[in-house]
VOKOLKE-553786 format. One record per residue (C-alpha): residue number from 1; x negated, y, z negated; residue in three letters. Coordinates in Angstrom, 1 decimal. Layout:
! residues N
<pt num="NUM" c1="X" c2="Y" c3="Z" residu="ala"/>
...
//
This chain:
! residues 239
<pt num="1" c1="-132.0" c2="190.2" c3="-120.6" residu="unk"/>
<pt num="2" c1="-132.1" c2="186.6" c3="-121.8" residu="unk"/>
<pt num="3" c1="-127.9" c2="186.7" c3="-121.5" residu="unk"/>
<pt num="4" c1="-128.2" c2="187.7" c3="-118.1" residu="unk"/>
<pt num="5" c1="-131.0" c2="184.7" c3="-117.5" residu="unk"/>
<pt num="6" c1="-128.3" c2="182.4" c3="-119.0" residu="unk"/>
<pt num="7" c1="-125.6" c2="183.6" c3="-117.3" residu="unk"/>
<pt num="8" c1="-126.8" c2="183.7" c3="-114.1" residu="unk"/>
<pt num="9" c1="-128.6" c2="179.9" c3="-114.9" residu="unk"/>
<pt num="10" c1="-125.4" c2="178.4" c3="-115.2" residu="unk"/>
<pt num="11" c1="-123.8" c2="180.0" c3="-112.2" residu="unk"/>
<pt num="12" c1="-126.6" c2="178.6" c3="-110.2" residu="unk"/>
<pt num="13" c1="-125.9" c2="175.1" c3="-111.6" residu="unk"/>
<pt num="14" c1="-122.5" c2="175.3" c3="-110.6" residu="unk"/>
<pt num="15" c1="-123.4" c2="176.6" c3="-107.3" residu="unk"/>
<pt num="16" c1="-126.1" c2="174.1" c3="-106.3" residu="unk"/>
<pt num="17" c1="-123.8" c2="171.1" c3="-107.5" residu="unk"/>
<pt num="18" c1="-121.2" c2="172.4" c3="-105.3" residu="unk"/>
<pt num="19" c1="-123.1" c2="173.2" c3="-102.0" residu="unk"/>
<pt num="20" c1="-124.9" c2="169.7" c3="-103.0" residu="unk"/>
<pt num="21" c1="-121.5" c2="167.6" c3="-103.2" residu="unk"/>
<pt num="22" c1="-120.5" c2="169.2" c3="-100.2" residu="unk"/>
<pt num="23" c1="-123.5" c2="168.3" c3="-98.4" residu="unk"/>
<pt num="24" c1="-123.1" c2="164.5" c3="-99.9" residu="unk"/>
<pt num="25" c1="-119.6" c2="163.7" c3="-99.2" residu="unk"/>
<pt num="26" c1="-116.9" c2="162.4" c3="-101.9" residu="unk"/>
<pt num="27" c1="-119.1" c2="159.2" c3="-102.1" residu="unk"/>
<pt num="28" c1="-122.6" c2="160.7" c3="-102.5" residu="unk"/>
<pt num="29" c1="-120.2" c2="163.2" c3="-104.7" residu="unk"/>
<pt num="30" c1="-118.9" c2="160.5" c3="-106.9" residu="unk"/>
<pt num="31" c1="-122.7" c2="158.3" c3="-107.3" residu="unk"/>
<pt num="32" c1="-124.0" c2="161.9" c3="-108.4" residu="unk"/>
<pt num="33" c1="-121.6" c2="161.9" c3="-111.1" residu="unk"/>
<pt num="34" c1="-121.6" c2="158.4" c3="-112.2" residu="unk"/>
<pt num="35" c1="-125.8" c2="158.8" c3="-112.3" residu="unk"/>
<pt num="36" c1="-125.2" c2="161.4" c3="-114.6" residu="unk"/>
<pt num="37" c1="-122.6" c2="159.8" c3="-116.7" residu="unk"/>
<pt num="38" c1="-124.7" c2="156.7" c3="-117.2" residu="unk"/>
<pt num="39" c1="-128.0" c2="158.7" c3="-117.5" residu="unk"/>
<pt num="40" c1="-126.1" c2="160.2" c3="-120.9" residu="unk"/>
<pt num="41" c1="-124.2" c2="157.1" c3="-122.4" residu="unk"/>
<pt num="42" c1="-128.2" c2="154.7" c3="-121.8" residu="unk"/>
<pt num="43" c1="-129.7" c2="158.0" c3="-123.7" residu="unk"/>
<pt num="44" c1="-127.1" c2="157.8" c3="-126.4" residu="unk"/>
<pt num="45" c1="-127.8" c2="154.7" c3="-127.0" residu="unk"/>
<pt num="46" c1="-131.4" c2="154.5" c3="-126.9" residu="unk"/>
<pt num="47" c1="-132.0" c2="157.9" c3="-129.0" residu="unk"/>
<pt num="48" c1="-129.6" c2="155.8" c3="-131.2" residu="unk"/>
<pt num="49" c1="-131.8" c2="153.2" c3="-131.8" residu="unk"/>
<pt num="50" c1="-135.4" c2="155.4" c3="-132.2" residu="unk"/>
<pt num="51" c1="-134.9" c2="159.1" c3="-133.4" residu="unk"/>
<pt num="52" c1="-134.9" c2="158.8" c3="-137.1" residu="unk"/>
<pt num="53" c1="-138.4" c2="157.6" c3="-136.6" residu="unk"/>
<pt num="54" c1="-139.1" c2="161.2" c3="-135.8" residu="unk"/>
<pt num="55" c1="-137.1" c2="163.2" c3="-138.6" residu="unk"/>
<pt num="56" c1="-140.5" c2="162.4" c3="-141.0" residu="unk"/>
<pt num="57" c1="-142.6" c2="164.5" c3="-139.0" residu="unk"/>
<pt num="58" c1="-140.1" c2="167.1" c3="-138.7" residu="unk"/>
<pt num="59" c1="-139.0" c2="168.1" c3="-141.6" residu="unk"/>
<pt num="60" c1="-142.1" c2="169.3" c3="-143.3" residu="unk"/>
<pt num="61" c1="-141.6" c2="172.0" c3="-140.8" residu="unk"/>
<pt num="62" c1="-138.0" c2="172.9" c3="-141.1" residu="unk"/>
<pt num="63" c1="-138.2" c2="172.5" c3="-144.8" residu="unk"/>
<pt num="64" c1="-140.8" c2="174.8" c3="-145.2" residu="unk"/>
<pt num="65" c1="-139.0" c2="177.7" c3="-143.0" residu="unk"/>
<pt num="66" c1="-135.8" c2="176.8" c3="-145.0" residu="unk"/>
<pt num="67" c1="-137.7" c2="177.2" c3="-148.5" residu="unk"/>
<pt num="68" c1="-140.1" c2="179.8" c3="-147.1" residu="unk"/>
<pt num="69" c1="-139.8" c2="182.7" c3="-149.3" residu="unk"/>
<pt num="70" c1="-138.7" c2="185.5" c3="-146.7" residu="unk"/>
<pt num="71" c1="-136.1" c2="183.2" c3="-145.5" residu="unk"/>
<pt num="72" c1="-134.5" c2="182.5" c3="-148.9" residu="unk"/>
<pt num="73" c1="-134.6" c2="186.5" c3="-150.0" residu="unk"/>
<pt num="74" c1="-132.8" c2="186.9" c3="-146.4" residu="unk"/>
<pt num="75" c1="-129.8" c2="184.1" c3="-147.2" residu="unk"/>
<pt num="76" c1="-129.7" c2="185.6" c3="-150.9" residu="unk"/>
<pt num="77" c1="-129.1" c2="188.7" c3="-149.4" residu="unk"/>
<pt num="78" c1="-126.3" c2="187.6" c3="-147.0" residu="unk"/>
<pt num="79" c1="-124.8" c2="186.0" c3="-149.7" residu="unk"/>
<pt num="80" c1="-124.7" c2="189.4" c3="-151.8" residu="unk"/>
<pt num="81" c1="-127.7" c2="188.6" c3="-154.3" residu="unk"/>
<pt num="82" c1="-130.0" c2="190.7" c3="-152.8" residu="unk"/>
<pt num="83" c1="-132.8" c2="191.9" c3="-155.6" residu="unk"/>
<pt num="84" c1="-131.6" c2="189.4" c3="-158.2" residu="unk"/>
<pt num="85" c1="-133.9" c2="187.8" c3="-161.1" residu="unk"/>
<pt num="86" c1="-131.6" c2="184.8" c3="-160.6" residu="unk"/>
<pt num="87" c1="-133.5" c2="181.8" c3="-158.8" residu="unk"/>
<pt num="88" c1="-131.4" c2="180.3" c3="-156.1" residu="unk"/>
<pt num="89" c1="-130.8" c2="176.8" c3="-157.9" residu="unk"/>
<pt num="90" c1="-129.0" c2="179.7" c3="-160.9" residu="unk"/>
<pt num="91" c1="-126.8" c2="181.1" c3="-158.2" residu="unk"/>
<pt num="92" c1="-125.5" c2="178.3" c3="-156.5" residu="unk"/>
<pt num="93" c1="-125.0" c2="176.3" c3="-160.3" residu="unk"/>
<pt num="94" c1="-123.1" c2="179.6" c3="-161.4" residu="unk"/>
<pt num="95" c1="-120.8" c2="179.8" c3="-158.3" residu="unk"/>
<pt num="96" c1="-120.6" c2="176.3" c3="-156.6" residu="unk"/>
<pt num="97" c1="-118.3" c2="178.2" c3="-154.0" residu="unk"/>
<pt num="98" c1="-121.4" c2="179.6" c3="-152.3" residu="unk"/>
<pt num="99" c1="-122.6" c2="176.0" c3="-151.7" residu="unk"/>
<pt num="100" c1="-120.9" c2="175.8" c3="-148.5" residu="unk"/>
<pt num="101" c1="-122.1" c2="179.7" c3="-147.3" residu="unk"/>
<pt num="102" c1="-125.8" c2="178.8" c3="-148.7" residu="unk"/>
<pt num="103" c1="-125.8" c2="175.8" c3="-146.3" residu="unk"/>
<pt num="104" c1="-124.5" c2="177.7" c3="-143.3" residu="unk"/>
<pt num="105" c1="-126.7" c2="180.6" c3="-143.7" residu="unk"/>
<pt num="106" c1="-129.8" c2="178.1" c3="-143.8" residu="unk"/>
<pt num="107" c1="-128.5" c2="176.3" c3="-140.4" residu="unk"/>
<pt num="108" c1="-128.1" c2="179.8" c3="-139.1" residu="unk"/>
<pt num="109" c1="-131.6" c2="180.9" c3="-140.0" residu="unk"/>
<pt num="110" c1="-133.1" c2="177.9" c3="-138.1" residu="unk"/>
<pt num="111" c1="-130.8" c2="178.9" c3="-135.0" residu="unk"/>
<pt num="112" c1="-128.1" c2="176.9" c3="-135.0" residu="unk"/>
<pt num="113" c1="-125.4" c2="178.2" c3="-133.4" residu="unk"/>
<pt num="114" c1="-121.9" c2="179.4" c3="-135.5" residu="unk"/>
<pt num="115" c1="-119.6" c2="176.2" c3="-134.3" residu="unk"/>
<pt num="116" c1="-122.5" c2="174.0" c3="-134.9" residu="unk"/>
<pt num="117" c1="-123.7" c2="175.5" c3="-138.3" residu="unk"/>
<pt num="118" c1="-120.4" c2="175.3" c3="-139.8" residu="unk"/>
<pt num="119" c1="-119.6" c2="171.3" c3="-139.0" residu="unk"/>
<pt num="120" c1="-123.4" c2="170.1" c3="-140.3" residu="unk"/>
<pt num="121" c1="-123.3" c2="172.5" c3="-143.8" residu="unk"/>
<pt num="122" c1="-119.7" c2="171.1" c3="-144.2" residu="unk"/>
<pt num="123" c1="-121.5" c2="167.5" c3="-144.0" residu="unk"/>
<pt num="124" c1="-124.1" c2="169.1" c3="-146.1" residu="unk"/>
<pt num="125" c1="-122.3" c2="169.8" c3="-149.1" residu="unk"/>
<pt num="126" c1="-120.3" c2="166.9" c3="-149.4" residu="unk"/>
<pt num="127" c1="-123.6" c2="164.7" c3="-148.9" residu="unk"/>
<pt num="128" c1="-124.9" c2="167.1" c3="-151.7" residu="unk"/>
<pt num="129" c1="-121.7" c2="166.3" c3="-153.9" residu="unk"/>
<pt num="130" c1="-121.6" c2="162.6" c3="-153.3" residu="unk"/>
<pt num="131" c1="-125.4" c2="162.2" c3="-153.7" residu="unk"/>
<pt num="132" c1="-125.8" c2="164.2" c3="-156.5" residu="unk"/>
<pt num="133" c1="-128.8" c2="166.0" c3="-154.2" residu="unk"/>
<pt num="134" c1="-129.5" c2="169.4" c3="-153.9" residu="unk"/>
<pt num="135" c1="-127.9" c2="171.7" c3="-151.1" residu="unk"/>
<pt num="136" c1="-131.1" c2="172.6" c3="-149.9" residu="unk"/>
<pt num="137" c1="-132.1" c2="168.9" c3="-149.8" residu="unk"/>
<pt num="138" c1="-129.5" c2="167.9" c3="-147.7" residu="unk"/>
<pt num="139" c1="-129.5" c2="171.0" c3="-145.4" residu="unk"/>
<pt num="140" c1="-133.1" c2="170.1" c3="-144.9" residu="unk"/>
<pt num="141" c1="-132.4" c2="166.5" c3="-144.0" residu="unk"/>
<pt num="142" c1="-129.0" c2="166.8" c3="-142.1" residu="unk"/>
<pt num="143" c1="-131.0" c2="169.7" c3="-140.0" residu="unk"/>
<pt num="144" c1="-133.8" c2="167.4" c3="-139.3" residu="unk"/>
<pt num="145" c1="-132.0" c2="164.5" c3="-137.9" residu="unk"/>
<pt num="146" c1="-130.2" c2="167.0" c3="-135.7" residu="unk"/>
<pt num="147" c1="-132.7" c2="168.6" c3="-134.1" residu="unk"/>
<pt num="148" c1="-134.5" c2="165.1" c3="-133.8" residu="unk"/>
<pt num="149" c1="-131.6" c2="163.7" c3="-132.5" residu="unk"/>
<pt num="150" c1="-131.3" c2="166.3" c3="-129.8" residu="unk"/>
<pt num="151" c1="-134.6" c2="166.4" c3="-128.5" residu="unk"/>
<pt num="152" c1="-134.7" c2="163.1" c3="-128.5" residu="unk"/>
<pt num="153" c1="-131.7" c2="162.3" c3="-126.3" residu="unk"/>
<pt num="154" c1="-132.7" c2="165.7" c3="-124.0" residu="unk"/>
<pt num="155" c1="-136.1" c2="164.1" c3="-123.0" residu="unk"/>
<pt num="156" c1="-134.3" c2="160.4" c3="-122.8" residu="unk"/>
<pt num="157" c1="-131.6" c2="161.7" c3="-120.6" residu="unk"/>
<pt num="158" c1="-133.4" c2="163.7" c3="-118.3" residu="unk"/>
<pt num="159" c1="-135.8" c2="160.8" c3="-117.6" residu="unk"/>
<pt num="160" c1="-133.4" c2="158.3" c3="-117.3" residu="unk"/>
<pt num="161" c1="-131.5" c2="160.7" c3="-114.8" residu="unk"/>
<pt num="162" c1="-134.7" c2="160.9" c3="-112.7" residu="unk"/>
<pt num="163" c1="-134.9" c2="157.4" c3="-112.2" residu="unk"/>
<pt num="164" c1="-131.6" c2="156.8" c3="-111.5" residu="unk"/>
<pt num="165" c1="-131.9" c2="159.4" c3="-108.6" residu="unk"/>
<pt num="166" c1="-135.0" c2="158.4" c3="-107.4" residu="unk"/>
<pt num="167" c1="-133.4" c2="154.7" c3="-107.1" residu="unk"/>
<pt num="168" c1="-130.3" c2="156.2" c3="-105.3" residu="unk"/>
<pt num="169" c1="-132.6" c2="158.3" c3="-103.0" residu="unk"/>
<pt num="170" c1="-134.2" c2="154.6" c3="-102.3" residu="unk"/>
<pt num="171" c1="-130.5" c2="152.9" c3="-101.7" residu="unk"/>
<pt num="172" c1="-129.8" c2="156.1" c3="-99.2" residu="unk"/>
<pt num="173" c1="-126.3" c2="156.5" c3="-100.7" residu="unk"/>
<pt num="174" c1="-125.4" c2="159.0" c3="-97.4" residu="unk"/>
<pt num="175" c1="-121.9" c2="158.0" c3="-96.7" residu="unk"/>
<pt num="176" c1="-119.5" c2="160.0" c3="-95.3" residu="unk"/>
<pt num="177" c1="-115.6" c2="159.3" c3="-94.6" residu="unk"/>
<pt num="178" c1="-114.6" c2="158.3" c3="-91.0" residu="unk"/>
<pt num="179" c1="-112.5" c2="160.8" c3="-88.8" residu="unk"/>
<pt num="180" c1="-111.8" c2="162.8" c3="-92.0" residu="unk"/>
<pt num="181" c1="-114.9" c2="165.2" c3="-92.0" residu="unk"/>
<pt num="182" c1="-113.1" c2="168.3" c3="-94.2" residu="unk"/>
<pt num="183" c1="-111.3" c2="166.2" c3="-96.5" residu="unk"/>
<pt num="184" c1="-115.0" c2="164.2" c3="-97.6" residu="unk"/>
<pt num="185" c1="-116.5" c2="167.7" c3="-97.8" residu="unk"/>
<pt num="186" c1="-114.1" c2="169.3" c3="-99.8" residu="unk"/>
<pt num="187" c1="-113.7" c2="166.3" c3="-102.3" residu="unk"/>
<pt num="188" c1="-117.3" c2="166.3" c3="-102.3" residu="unk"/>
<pt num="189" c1="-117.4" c2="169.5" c3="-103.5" residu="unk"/>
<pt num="190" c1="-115.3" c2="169.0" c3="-105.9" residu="unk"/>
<pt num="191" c1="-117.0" c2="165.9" c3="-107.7" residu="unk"/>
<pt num="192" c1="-120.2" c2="168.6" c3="-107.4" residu="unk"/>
<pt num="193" c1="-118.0" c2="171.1" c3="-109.0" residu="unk"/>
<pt num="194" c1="-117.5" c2="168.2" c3="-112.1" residu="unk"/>
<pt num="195" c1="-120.6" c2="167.3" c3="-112.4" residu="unk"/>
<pt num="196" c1="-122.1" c2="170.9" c3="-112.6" residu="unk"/>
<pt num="197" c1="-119.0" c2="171.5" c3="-115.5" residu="unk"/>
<pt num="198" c1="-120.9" c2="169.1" c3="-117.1" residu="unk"/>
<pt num="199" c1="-124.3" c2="169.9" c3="-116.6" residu="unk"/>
<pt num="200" c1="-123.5" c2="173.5" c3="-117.6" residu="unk"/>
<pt num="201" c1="-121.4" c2="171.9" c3="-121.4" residu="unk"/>
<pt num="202" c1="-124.6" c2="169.9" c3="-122.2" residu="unk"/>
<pt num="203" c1="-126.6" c2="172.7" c3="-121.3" residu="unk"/>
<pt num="204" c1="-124.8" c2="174.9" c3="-124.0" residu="unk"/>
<pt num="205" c1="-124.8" c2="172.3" c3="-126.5" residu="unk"/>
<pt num="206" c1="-128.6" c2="172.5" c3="-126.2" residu="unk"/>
<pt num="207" c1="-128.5" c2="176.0" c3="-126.5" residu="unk"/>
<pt num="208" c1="-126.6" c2="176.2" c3="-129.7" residu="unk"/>
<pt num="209" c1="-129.6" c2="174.8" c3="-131.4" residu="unk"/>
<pt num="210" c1="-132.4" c2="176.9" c3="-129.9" residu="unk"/>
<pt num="211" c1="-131.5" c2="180.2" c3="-132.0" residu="unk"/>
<pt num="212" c1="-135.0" c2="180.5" c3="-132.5" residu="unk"/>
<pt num="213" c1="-135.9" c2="180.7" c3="-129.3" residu="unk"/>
<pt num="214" c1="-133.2" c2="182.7" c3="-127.2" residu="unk"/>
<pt num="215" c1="-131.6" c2="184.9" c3="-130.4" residu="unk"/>
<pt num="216" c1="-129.6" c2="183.4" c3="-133.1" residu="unk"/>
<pt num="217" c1="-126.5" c2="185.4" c3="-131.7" residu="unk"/>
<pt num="218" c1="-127.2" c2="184.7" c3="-128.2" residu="unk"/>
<pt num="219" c1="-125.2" c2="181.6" c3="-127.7" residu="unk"/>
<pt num="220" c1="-121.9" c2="183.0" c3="-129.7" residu="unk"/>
<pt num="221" c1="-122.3" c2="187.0" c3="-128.3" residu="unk"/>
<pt num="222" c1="-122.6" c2="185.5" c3="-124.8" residu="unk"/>
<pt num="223" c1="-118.8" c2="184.7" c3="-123.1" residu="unk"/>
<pt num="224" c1="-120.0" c2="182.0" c3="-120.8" residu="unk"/>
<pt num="225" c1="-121.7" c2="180.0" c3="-123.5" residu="unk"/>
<pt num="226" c1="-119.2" c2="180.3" c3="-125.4" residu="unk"/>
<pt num="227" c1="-116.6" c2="179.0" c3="-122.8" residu="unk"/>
<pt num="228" c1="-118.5" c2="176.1" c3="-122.0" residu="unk"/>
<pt num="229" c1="-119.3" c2="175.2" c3="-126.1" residu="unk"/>
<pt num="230" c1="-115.5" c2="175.5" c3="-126.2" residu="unk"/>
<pt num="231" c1="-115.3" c2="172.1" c3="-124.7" residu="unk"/>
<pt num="232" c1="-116.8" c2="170.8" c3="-127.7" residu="unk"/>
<pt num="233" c1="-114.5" c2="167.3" c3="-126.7" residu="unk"/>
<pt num="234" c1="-117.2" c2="166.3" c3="-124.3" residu="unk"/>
<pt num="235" c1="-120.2" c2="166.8" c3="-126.6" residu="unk"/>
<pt num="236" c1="-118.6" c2="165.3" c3="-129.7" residu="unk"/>
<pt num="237" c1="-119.7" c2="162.2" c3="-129.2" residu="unk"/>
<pt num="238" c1="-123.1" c2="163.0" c3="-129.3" residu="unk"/>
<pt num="239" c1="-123.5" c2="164.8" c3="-132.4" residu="unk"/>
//
């Protein structure tokens, strides 16, 4: 059911920022985007500046369902030591191989999704080896500053992108082309159709942290997520 919500969530975005850009024009179209545009690169920067002063009060929490007991006999069990008398400090001394697979289980567990997982445990590790920490250490911190990060520049962006529209809606941007009525719709549409794209790619970057709340295999067993996490280009910058 929740696939079907998703699914049919982004087509709706993509719809409505269509119909919209065909209703603005290509100049309306092309202030919708920039809004957007700016609305992410002024959240950037100002989660930038302020989210590590929330990781403090996070990670108590996402510490303690990484080190909870059930969690750990789960990721033992995953990583074929299900049952053992070893403690999981033995295991991952005895075989620093499962260092990396330890680390990306743990992501997993707190619902981040497979693409996602795999690039913070491999910045795990080697913050591990470098540091001389421990891999549950480091999943714990590199986890925490994530998850700050991102809902820190969620709540920044979508407030910054409400202001900027409510500005525009002040300005009246409603300009059309002269004499050229079908060619301003249909480029209108088209800057709609970009800026839903991208709507819909931060959307399902979101998503491939919120395991926890929509299924851990939501986001990769879903084809449309997964299609729009594949332009991973656009989000990179972020995170």
């Amino acid at each position: 059911m929740i696939k079907l919500i998703l699914n049919v969530t982004l087509m709706v975005i993509l719809a409505l920022c269509i119909w919209g850009g065909f209703k603005r024009g290509l100049i309306g179209g092309v202030a919708s985007f920039l809004a957007v545009l700016i609305s992410l690169v002024a959240a950037n920067a100002l989660t930038g500046q302020y989210y590590g002063e929330v990781v403090p009060a996070l990670s108590p929490f996402v510490g303690g369902y990484i080190d909870s007991e059930t969690n750990t006999d789960e990721i033992l069990a995953s990583l074929g030591y299900g049952g053992t008398d070893l403690s999981l400090e033995d295991i991952l001394e005895q075989d620093t191989s499962l260092r990396y697979d330890y680390a990306y289980e743990c992501l997993r567990s707190i619902g981040f999704c497979r693409s996602m997982a795999e690039e913070i445990a491999s910045d795990a590790v080697s913050y591990a080896n470098s540091h001389g920490t421990s891999v549950t250490s480091a999943v714990i911190t590199g986890a925490s500053y994530t998850l700050a990060y991102v809902g820190c520049i969620t709540i920044a962006f979508l407030m910054i992108l409400i202001l900027i529209n409510a500005v525009m809606d002040m300005i009246n941007l409603d300009f059309h082309l002269p004499n050229v009525d079908m060619i301003d719709e249909v480029a209108g549409a088209g800057m709609g159709f970009v800026r839903g794209f991208l709507y819909c790619v931060l959307l399902c970057w979101l998503l491939g942290f919120l395991g926890l709340l929509i299924g851990k295999d939501t986001c990769d067993t879903t084809p449309l997520i997964s299609f729009f996490q594949a332009f991973r280009f656009i989000t990179r910058v972020l995170i």
